[in-house]
N, C-alpha and C positions, 0 to 999 in steps of 0.2 A: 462462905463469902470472903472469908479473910485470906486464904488460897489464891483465890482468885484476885483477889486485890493486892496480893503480892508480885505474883504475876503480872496484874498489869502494869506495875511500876517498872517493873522489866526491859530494857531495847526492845521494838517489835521485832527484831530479828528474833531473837530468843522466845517471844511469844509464836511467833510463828511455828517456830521447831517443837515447842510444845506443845500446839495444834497438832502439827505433824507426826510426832512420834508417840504421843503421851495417853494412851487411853484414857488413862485415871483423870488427867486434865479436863479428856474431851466430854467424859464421863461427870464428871464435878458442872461442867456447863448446862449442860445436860438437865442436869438436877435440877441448879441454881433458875433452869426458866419456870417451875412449876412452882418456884416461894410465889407469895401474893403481893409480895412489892412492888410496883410497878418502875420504879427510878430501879431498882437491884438490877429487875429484867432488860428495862434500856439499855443497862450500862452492859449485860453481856449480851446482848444484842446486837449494839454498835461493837464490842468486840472480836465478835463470831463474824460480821459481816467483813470486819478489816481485814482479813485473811485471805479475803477474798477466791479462794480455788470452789470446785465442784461442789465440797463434802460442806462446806460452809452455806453455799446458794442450796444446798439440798436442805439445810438446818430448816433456813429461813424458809423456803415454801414449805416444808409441812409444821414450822409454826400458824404459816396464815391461815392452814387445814385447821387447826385444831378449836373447836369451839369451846373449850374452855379459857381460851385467851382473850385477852381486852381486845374491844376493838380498837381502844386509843392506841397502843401497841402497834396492833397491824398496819395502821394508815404512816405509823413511821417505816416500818418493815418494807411497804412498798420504796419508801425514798431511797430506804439501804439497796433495797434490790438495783432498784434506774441505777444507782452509785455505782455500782458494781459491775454496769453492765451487762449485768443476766440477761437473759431471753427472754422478751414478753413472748404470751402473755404471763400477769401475773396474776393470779386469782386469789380468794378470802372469804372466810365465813367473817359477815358483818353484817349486825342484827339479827341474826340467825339465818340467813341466805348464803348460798353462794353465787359473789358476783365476782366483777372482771374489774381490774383496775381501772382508777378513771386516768391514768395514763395511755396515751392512744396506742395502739399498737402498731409499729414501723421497724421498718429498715429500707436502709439506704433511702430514706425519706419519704417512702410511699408508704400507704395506707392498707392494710390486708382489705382485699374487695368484701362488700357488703356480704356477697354468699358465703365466704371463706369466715367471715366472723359467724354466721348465723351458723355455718357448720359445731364450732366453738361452743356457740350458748348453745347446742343440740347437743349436742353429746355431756356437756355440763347438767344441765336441768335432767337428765336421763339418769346420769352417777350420785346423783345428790344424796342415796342414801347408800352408796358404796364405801369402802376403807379411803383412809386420808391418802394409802400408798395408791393403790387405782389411779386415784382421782391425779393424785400429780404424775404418775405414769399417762396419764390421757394426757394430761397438758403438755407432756415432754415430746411424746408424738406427735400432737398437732406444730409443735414450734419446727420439730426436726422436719415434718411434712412440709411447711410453708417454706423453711430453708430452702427445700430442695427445689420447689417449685420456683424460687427467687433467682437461684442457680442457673438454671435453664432459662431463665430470662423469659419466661412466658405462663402465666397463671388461666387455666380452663375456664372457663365459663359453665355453673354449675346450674342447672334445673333443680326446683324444689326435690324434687325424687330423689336426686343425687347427693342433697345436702345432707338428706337422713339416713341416706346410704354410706356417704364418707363418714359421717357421726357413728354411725354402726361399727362400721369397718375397724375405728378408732380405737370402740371400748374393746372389738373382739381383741385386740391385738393386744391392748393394756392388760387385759383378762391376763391371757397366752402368755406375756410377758412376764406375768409373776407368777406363774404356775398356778392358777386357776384354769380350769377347761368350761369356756365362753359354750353356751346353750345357743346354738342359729338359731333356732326355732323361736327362743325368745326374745333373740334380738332382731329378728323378722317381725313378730307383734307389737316390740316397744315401739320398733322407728318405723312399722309400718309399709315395711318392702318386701318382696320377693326375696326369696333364695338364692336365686340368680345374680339377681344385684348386687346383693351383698359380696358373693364371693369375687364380682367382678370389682367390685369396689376394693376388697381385701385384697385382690391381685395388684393391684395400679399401686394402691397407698404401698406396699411391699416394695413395690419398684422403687417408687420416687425412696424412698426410705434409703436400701441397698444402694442407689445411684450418691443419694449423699456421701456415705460410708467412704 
């Protein structure tokens, strides 16, 4: 900690660069979230968060994965996120659940439609006992999805069928994404659809995805 706290005495320019170039830095952070301080982990907490790029918003979401972390913790973690501007949704193990912030989730001032969230908690409650990487790879698809469907200026109107089919579609892709090879068969049973659907669902969400890009 005393590294770290030399550091932060630092310009943040120069903190920044050390972010940026420093493994050993980003490494020593790293560390310092798993001591059992709660005020140590704050403070690089709101550190990690001031840097604000990618590699930092990646920190904080798979701290709010990790169940060995305070909940008091995570409910600031969410405030750093909104700070930063990240992408809802933001999600967290809190109480031993995975739930959704109670931050609404928007852009450009509207509301993601009631099916489009229920897609969310579907495919969530489905992952719950997957890796922390999954789980935030699901959540990065769905935001890049909604992106794109925001883009277009026009959001489908989903049938229950299709909510569990998009949810499907979501994990297969999160799977495929980190070099796991996603089982149809079993993601036909979890969410309860057709073959068919799925892959039709797997087709579309591809699109809207690549359309973003």
């Amino acid at each position: 900690m005393r590294k770290i706290n030399e550091v932060n005495r630092q310009p943040h320019e120069e903190q920044l660069k050390r972010w940026s170039t420093d493994e050993n830095f980003r490494w020593l952070l790293f560390w310092s979230l798993r001591l059992p301080e709660l005020s140590a982990k704050r403070g690089v907490l709101s550190m990690i968060a001031s840097f604000g790029d990618s590699e930092a918003e990646r920190v904080l979401r798979h701290f709010q994965l990790d169940q060995a972390q305070p909940d008091a913790l995570k409910q600031d973690v969410f405030a750093m996120l909104k700070h930063m501007n990240a992408a809802e949704p933001y999600i967290a193990y809190l109480d031993g659940r995975l739930v959704q912030s109670k931050v609404s989730i928007r852009r450009a001032g509207s509301r993601v439609p009631a099916a489009y969230r229920r897609v969310f908690e579907t495919v969530m409650e489905s992952m719950q006992t997957h890796s922390n990487s999954l789980i935030v790879e699901a959540t990065e698809i769905f935001r890049r999805y909604m992106e794109s469907l925001y883009n277009l200026g026009t959001i489908p109107k989903l049938r229950p069928p299709q909510v569990h089919a998009v949810a499907a579609a979501i994990e297969y892709l999160a799977c495929r994404n980190l070099g796991e090879e996603p089982n149809k068969l079993r993601l036909c049973s979890a969410y309860g659809i057709t073959q068919v659907r799925l892959n039709n669902a797997i087709n579309k969400l591809m699109q809207s995805l690549e359309q973003q890009n």
